[in-house]
N, C-alpha and C positions, 0 to 999 in steps of 0.2 A: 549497439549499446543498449542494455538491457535497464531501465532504471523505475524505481519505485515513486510515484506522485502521490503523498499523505496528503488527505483532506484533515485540518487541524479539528481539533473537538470544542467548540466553542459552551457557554450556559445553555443556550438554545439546546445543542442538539446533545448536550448531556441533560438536561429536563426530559429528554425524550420528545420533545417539539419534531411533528412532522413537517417535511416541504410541504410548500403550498403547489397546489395543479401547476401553478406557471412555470419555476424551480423547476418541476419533476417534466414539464415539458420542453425548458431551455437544454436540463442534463442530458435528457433523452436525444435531443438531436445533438448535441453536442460528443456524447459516444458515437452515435454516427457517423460522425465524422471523422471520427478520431479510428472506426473501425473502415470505415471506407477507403480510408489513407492507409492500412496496413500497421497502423500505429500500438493501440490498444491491443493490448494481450488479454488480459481482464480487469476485472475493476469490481467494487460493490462498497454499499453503504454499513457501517459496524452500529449494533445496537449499545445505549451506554455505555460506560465501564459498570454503572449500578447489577449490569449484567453478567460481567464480567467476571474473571479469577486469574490474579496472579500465580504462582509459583517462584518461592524463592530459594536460592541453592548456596547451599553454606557445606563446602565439601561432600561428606553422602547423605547430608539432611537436606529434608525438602520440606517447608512450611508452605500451606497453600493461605494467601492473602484475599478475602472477599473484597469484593465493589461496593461502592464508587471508591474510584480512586481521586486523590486529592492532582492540583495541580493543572487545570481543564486545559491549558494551552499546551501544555506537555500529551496529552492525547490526542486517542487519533480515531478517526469519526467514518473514516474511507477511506479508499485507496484505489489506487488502480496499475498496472504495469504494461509498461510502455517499449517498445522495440522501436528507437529513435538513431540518427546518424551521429548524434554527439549534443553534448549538454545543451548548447545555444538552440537547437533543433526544440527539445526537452523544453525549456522554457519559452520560448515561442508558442508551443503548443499550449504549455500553461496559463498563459498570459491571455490566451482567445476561451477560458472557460467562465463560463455565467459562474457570476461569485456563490460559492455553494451553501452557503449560509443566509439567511435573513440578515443579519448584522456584518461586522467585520471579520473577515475568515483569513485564511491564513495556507497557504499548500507548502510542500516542503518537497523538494526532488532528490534521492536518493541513487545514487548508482549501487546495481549488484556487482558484487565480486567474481570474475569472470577465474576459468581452469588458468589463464596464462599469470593471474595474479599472484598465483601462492607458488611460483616459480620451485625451487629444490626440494620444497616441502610435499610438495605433490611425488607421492611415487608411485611406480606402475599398478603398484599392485589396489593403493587408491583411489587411481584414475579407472582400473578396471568394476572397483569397486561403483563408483559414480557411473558411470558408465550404466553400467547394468543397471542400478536405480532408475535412471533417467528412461530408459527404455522402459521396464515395467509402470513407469508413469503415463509413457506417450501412447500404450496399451491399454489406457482405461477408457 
């Protein structure tokens, strides 16, 4: 099971506040671990939303929205993807990571939508489609 772990965006780290040496030396072995175990897929840290650009889609309009965005608990500061045996698995692992904030943080675990999810809606020609994406991906 393939799922997404968001590091929430606190004031800290939308001020653009960097970890301190300790933070960045708990995280550091903390990915190790998590790569050691076969777990971690990837991961990394996001700079502000102040850096940031929406896009918002209104039929064939597209308005592009500049940074910072409002609402800091609603963003997302990191992330990482995870190749776990099942949700419990997923938070167990969450649960043993150094709080990634200075203050109060927040992570949020997400599962990807897997080919057997979109059942009838999937068709061959789809599937052949995805398919070949995924391969010119594992190519690079």
């Amino acid at each position: 099971m393939r799922v997404m772990v968001l590091v929430k965006a606190t004031t800290d780290s939308e001020a653009g506040l960097m970890p301190s040496a300790e933070l960045l030396d708990a995280m550091g072995k903390y990915n190790e671990e998590l790569v050691n175990a076969g777990i971690m897929q990837s991961g990394d840290g996001l700079k502000p939303s102040s850096h940031g650009k929406r896009i918002a889609f209104d039929g064939a309009s597209r308005t592009v929205i500049d940074g910072p965005f409002a609402a800091t608990g609603e963003l997302v500061a990191g992330f990482w993807i995870w190749n776990v045996r099942d949700m419990d698995e997923a938070v167990a692992w969450a649960k043993r990571c150094p709080n990634p904030m200075p203050g109060p943080s927040e992570l949020e675990i997400r599962p990807f939508y897997e080919m057997e999810d979109f059942g009838e809606t999937l068709t061959p020609e789809v599937t052949e489609l995805l398919d070949r994406t995924r391969a010119k991906l594992a190519g690079h």
